[in-house]
PDB file with one MODEL, atoms N, CA, C and O in Angstrom:
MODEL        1
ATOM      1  N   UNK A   1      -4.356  23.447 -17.147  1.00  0.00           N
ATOM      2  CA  UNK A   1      -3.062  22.867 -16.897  1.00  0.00           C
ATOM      3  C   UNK A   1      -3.020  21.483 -17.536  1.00  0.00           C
ATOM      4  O   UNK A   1      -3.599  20.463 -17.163  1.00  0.00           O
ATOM      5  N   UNK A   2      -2.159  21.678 -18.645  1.00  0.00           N
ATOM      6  CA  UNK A   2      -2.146  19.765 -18.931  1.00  0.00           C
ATOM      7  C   UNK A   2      -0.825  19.028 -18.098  1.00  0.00           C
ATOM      8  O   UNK A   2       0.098  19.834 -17.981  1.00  0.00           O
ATOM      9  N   UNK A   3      -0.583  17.939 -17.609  1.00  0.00           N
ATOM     10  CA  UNK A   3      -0.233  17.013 -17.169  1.00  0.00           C
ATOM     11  C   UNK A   3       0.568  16.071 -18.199  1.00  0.00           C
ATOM     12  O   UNK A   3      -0.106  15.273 -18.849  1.00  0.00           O
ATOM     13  N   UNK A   4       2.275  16.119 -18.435  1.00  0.00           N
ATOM     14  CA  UNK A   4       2.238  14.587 -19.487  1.00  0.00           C
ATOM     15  C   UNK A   4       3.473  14.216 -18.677  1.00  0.00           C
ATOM     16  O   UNK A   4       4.502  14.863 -18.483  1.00  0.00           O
ATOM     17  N   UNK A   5       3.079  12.915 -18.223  1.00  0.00           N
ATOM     18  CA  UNK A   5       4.384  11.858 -17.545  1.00  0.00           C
ATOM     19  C   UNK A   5       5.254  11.590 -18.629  1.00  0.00           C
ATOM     20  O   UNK A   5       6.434  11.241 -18.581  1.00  0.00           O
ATOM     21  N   UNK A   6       4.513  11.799 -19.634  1.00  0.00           N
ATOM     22  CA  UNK A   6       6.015  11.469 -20.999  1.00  0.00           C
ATOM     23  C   UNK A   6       7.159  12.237 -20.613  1.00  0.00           C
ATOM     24  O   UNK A   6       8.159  11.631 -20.228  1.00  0.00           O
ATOM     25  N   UNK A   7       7.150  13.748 -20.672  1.00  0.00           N
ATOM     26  CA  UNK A   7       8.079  14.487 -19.988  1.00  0.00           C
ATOM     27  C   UNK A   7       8.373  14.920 -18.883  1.00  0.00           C
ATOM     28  O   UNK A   7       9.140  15.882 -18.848  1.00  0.00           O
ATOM     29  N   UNK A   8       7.960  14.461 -17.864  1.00  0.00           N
ATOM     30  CA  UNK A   8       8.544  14.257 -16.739  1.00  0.00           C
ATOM     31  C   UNK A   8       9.957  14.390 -16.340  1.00  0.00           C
ATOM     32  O   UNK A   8      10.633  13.507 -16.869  1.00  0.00           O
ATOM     33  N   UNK A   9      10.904  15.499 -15.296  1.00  0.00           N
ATOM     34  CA  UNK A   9      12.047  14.929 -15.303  1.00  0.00           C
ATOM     35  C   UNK A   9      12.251  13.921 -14.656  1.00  0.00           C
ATOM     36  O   UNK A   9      13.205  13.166 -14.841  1.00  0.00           O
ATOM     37  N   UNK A  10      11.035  13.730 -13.486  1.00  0.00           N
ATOM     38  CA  UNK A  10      11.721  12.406 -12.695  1.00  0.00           C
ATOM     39  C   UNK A  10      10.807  11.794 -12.677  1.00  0.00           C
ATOM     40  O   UNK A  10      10.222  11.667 -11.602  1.00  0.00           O
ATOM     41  N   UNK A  11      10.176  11.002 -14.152  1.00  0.00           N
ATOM     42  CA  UNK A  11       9.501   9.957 -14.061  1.00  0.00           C
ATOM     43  C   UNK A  11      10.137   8.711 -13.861  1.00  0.00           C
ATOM     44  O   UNK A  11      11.138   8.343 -14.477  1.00  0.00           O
ATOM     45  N   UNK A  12       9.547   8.072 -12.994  1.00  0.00           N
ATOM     46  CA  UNK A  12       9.666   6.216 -12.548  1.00  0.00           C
ATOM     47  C   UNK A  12      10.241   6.803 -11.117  1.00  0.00           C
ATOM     48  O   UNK A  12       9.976   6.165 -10.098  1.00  0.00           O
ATOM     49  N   UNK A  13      10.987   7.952 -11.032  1.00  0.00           N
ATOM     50  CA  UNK A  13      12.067   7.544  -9.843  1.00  0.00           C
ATOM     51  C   UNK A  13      11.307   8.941  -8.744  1.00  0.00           C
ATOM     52  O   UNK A  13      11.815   9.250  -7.666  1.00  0.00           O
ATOM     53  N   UNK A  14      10.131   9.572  -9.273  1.00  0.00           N
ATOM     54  CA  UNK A  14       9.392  10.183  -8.638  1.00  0.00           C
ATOM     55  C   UNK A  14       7.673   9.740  -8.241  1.00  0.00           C
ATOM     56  O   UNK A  14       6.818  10.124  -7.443  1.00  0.00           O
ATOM     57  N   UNK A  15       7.759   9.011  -9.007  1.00  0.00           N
ATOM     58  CA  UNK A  15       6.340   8.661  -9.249  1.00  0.00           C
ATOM     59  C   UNK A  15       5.516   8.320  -7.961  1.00  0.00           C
ATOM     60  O   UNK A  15       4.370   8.678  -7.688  1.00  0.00           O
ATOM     61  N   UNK A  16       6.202   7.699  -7.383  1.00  0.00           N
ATOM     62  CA  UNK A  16       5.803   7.184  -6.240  1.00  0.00           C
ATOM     63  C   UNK A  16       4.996   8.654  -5.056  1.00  0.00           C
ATOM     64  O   UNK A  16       4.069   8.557  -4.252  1.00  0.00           O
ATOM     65  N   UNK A  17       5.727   9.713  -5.386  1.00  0.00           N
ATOM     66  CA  UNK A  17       5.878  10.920  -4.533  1.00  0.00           C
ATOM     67  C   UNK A  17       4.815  12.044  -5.355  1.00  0.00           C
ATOM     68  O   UNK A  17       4.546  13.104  -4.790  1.00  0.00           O
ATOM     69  N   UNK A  18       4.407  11.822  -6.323  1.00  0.00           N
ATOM     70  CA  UNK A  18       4.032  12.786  -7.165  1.00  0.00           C
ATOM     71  C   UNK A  18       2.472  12.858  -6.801  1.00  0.00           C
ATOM     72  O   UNK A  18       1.918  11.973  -6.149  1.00  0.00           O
ATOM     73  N   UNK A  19       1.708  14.197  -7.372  1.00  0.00           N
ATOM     74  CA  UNK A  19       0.428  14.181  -6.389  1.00  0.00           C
ATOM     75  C   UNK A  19      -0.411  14.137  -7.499  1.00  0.00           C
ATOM     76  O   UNK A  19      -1.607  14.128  -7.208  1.00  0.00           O
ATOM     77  N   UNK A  20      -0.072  14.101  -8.977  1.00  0.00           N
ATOM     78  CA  UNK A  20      -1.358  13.606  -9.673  1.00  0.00           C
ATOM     79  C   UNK A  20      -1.361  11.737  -9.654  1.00  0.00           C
ATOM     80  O   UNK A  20      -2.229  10.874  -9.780  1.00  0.00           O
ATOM     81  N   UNK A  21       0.182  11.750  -9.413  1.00  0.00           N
ATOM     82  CA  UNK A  21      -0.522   9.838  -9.110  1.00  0.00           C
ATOM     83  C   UNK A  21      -1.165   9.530  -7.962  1.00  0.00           C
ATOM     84  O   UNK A  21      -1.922   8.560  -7.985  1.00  0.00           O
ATOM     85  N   UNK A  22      -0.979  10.364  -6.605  1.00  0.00           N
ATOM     86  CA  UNK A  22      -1.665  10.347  -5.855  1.00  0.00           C
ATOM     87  C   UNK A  22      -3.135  10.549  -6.198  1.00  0.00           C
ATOM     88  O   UNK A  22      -3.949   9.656  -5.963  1.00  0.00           O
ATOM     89  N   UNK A  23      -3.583  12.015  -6.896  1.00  0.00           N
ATOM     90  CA  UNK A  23      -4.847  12.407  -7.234  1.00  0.00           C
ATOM     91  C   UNK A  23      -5.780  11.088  -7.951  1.00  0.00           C
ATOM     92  O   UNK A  23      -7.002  10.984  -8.057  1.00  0.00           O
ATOM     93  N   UNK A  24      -4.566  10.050  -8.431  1.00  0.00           N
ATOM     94  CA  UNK A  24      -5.704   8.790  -9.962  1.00  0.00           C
ATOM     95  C   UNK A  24      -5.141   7.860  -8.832  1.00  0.00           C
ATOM     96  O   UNK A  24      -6.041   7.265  -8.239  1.00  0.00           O
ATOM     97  N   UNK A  25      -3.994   7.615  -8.430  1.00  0.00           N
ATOM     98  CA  UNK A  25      -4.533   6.179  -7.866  1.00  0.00           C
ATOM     99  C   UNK A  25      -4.584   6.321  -6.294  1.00  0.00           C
ATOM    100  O   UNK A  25      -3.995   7.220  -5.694  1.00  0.00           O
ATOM    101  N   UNK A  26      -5.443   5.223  -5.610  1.00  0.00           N
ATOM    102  CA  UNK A  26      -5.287   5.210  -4.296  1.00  0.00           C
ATOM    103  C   UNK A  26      -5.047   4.160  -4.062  1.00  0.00           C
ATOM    104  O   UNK A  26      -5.450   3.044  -4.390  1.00  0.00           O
ATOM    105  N   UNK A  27      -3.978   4.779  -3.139  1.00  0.00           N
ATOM    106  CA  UNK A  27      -3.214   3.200  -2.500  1.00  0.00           C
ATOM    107  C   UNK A  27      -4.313   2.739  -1.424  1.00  0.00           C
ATOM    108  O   UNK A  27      -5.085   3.479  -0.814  1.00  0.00           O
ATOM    109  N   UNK A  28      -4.206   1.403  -1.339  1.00  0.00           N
ATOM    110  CA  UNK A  28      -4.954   0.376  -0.189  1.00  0.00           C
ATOM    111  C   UNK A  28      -4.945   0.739   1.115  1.00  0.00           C
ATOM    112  O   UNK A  28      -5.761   0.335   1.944  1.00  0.00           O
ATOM    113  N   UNK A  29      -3.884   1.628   1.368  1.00  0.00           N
ATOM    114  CA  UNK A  29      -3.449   2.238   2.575  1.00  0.00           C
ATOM    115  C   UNK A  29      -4.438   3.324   2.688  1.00  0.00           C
ATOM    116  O   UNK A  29      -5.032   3.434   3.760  1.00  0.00           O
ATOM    117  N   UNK A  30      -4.632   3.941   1.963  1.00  0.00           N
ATOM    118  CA  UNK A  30      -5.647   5.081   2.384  1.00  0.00           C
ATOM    119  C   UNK A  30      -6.991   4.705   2.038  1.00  0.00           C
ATOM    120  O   UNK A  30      -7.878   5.454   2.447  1.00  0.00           O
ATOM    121  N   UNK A  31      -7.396   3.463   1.210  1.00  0.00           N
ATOM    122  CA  UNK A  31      -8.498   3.080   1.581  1.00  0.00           C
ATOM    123  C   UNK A  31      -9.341   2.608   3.031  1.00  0.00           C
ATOM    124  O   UNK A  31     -10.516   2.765   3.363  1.00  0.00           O
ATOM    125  N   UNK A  32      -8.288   2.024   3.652  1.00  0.00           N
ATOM    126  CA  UNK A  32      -8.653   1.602   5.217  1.00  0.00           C
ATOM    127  C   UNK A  32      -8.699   2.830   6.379  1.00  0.00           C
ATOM    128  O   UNK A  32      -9.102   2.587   7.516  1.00  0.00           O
ATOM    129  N   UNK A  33      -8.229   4.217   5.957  1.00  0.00           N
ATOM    130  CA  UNK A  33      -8.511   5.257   6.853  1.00  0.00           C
ATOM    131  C   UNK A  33     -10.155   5.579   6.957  1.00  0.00           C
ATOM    132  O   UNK A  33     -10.891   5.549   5.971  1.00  0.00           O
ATOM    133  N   UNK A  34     -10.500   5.817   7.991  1.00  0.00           N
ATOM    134  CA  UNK A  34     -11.234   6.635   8.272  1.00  0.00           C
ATOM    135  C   UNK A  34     -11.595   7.598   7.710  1.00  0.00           C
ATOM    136  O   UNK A  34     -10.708   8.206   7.110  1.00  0.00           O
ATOM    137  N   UNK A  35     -13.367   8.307   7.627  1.00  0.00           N
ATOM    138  CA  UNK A  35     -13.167   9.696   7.229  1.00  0.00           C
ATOM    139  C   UNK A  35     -12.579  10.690   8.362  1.00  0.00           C
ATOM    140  O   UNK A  35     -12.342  11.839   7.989  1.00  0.00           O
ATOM    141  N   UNK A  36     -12.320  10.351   9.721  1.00  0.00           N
ATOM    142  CA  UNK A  36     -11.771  11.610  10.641  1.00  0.00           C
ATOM    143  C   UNK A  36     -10.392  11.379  10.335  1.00  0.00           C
ATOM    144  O   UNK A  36      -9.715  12.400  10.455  1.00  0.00           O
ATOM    145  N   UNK A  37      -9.714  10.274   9.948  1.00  0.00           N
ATOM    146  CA  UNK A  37      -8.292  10.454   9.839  1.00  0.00           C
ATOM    147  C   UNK A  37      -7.947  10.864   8.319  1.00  0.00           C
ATOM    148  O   UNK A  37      -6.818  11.214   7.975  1.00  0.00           O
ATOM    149  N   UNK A  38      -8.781  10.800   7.664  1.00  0.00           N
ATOM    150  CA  UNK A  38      -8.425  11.931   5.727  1.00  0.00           C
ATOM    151  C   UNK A  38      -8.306  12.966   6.520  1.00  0.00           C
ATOM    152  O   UNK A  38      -7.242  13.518   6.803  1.00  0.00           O
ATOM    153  N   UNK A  39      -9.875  13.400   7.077  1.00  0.00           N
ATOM    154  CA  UNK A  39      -9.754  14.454   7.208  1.00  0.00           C
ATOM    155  C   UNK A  39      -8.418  15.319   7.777  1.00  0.00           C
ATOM    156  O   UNK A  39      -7.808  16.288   7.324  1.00  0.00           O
ATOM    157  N   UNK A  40      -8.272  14.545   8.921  1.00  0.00           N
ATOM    158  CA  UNK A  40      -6.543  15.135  10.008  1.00  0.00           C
ATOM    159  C   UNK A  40      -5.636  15.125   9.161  1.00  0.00           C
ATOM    160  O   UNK A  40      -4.632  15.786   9.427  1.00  0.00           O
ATOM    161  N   UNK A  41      -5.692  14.380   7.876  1.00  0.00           N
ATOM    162  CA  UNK A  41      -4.425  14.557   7.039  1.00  0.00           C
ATOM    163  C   UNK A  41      -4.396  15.836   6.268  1.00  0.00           C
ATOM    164  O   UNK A  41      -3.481  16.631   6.054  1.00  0.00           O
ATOM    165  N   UNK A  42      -5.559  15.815   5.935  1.00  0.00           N
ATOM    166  CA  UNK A  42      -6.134  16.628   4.805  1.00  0.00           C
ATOM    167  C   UNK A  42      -5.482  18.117   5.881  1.00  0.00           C
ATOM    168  O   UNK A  42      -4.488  18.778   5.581  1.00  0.00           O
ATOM    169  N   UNK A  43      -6.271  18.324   7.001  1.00  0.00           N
ATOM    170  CA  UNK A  43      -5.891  19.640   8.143  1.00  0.00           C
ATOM    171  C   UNK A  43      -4.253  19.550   7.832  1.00  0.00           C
ATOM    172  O   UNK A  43      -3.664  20.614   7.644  1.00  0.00           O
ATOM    173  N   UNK A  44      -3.905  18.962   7.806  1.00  0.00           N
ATOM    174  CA  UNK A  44      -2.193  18.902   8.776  1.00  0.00           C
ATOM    175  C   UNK A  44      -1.560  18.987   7.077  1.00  0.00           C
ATOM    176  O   UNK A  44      -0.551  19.693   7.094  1.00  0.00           O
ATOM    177  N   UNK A  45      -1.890  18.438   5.557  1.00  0.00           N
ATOM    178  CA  UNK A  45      -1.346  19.409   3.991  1.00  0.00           C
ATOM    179  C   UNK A  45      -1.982  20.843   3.746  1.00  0.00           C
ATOM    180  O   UNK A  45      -1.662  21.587   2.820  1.00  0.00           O
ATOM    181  N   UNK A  46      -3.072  21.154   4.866  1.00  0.00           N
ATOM    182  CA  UNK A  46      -3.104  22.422   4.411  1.00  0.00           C
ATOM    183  C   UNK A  46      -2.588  23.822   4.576  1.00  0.00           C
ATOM    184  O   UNK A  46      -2.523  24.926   4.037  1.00  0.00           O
ATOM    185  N   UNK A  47      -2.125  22.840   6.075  1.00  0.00           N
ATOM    186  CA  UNK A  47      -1.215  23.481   7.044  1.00  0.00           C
ATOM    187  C   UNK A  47       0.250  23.984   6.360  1.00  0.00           C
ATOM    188  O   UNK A  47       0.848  25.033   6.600  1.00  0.00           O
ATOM    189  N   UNK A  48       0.595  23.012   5.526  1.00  0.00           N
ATOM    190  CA  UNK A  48       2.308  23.164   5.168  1.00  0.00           C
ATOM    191  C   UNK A  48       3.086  22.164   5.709  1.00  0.00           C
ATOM    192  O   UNK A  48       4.316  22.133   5.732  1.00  0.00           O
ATOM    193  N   UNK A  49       1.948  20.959   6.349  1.00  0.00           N
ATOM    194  CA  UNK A  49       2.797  20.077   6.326  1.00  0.00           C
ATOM    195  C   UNK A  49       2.399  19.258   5.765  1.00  0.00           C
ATOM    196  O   UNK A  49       1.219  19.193   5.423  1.00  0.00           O
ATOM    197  N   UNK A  50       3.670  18.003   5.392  1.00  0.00           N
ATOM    198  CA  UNK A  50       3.521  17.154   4.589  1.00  0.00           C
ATOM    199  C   UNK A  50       3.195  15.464   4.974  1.00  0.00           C
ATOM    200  O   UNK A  50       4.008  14.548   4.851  1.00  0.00           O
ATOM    201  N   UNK A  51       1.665  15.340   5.507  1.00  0.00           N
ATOM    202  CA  UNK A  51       1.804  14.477   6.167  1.00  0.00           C
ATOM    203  C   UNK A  51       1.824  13.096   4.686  1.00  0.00           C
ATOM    204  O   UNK A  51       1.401  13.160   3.532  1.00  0.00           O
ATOM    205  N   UNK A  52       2.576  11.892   5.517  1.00  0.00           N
ATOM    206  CA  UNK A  52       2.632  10.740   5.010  1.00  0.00           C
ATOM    207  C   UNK A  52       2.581   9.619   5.269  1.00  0.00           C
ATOM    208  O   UNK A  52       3.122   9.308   6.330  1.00  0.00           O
ATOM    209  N   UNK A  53       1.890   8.444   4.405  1.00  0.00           N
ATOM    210  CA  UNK A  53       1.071   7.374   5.235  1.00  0.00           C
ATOM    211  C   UNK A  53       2.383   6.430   5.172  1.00  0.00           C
ATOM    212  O   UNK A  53       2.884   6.045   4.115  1.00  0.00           O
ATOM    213  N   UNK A  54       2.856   6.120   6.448  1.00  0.00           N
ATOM    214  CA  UNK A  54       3.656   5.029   6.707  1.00  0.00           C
ATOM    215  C   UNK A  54       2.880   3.440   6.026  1.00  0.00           C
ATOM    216  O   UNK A  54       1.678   3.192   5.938  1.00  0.00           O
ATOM    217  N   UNK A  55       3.553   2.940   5.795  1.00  0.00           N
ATOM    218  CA  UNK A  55       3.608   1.294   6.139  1.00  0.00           C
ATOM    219  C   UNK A  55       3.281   0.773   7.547  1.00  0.00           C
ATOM    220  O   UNK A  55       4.128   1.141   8.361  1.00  0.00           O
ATOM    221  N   UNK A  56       2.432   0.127   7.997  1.00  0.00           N
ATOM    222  CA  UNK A  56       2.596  -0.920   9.289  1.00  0.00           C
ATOM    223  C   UNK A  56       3.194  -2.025   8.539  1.00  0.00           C
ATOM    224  O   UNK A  56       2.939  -2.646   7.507  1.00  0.00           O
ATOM    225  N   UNK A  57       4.554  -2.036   9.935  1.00  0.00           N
ATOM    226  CA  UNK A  57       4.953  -3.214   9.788  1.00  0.00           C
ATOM    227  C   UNK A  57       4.996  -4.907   9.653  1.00  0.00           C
ATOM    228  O   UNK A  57       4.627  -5.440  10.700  1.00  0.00           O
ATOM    229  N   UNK A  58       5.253  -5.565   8.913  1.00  0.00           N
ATOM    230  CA  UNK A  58       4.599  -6.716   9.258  1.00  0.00           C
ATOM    231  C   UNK A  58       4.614  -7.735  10.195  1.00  0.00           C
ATOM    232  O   UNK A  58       5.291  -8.751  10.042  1.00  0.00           O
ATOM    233  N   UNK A  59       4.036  -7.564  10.981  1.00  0.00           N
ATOM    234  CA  UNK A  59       3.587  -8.846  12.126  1.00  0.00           C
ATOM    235  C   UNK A  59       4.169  -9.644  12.357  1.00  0.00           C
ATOM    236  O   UNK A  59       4.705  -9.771  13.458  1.00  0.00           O
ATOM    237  N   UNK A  60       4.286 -10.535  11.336  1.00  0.00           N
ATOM    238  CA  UNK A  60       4.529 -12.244  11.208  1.00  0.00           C
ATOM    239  C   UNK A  60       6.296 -12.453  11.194  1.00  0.00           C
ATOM    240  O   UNK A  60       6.940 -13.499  11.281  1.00  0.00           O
ATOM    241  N   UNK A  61       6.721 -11.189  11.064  1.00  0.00           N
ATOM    242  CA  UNK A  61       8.778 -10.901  10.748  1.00  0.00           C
ATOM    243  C   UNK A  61       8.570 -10.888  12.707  1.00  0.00           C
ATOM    244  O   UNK A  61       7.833 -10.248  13.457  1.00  0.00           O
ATOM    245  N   UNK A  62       9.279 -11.589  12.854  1.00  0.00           N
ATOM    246  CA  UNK A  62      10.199 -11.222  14.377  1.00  0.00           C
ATOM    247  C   UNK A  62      10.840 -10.201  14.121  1.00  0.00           C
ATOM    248  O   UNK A  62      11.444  -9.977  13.072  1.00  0.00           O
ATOM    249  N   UNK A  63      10.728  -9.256  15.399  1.00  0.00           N
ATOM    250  CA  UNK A  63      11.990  -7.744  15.563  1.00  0.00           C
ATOM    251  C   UNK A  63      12.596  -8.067  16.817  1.00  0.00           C
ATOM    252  O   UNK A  63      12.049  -8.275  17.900  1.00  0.00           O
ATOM    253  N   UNK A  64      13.745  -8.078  16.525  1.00  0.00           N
ATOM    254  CA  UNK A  64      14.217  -7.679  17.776  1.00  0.00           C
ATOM    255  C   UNK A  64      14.304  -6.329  18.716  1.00  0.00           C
ATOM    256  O   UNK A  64      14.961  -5.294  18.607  1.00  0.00           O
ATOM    257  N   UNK A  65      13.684  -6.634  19.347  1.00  0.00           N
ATOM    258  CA  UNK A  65      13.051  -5.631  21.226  1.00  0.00           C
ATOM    259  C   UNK A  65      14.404  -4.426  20.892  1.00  0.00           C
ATOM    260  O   UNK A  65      15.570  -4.815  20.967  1.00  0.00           O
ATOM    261  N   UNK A  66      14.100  -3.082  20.558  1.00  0.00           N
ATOM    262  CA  UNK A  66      15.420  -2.399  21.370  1.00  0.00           C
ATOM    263  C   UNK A  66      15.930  -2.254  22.658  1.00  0.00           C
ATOM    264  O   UNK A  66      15.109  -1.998  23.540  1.00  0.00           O
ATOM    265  N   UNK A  67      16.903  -2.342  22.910  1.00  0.00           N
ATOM    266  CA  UNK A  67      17.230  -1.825  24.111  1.00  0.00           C
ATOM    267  C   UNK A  67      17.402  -0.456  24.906  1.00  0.00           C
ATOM    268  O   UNK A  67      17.823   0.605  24.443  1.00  0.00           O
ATOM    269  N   UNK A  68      17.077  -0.659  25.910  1.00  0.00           N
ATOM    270  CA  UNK A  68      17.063   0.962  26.241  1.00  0.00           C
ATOM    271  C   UNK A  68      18.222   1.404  27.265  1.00  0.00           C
ATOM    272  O   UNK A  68      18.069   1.031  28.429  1.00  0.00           O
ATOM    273  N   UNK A  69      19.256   2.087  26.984  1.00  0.00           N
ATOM    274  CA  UNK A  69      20.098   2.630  27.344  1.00  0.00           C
ATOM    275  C   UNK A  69      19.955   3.776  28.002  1.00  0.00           C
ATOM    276  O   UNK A  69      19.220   4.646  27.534  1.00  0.00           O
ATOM    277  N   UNK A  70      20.724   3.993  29.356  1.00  0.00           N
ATOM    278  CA  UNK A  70      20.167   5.425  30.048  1.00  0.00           C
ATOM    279  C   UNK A  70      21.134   6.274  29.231  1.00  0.00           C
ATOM    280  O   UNK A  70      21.904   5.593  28.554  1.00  0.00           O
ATOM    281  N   UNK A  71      21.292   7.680  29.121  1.00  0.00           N
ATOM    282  CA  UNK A  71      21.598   8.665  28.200  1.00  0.00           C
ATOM    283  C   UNK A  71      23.050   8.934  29.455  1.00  0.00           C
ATOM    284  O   UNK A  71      22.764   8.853  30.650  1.00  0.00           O
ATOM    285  N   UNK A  72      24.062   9.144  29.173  1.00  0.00           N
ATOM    286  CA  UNK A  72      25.502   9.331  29.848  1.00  0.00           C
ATOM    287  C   UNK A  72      25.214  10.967  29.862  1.00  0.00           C
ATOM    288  O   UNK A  72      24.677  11.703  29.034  1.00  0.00           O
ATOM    289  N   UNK A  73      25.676  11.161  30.875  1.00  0.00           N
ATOM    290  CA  UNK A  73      26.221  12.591  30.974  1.00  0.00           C
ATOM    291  C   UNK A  73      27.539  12.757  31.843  1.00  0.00           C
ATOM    292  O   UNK A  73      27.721  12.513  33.036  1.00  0.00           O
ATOM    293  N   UNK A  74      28.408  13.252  30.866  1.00  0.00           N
ATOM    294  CA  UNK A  74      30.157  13.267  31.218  1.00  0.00           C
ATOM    295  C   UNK A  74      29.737  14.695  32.310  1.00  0.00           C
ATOM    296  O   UNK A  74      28.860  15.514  32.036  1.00  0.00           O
ATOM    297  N   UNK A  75      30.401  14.716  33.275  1.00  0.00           N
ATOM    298  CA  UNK A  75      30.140  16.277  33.803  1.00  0.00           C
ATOM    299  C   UNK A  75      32.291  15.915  34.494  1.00  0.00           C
ATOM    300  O   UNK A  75      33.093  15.139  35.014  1.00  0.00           O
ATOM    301  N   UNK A  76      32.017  17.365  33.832  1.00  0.00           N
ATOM    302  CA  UNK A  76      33.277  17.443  33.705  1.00  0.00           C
ATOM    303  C   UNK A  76      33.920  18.788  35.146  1.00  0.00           C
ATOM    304  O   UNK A  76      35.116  19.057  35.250  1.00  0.00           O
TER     305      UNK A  76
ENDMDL
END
């Protein structure tokens, strides 16, 4: 199988998503996993699902708290 990003239809605006850039580069994010948590990832793409490494958020940004609202029920 050859591979050319030259022809790509959705190079730049796929790249990010694509699994031979996954296969050459590794993000920093999956350097800091664990081998039991590859592995659980690794279980859970072989499965058919598509697991994916979030972002942690950053710390140092204030969030504002959600609020928690009780759920209405109209009973009619």
């Amino acid at each position: 199988m050859i591979v050319d990003c030259d022809t790509c239809a959705v190079r730049g605006t796929g790249c990010a998503g694509c699994a031979i850039h996954a296969l050459f580069h590794t993000p920093p994010e999956i350097e800091r996993l664990t081998p039991d948590e590859i592995q659980a990832i690794e279980v859970l793409a072989r499965a058919g699902l598509d697991p994916e490494i979030v972002e942690v958020p950053d710390e140092s940004v204030p969030r504002t708290p959600l609020r928690l609202v009780p759920l209405r029920r109209d009973v009619a």
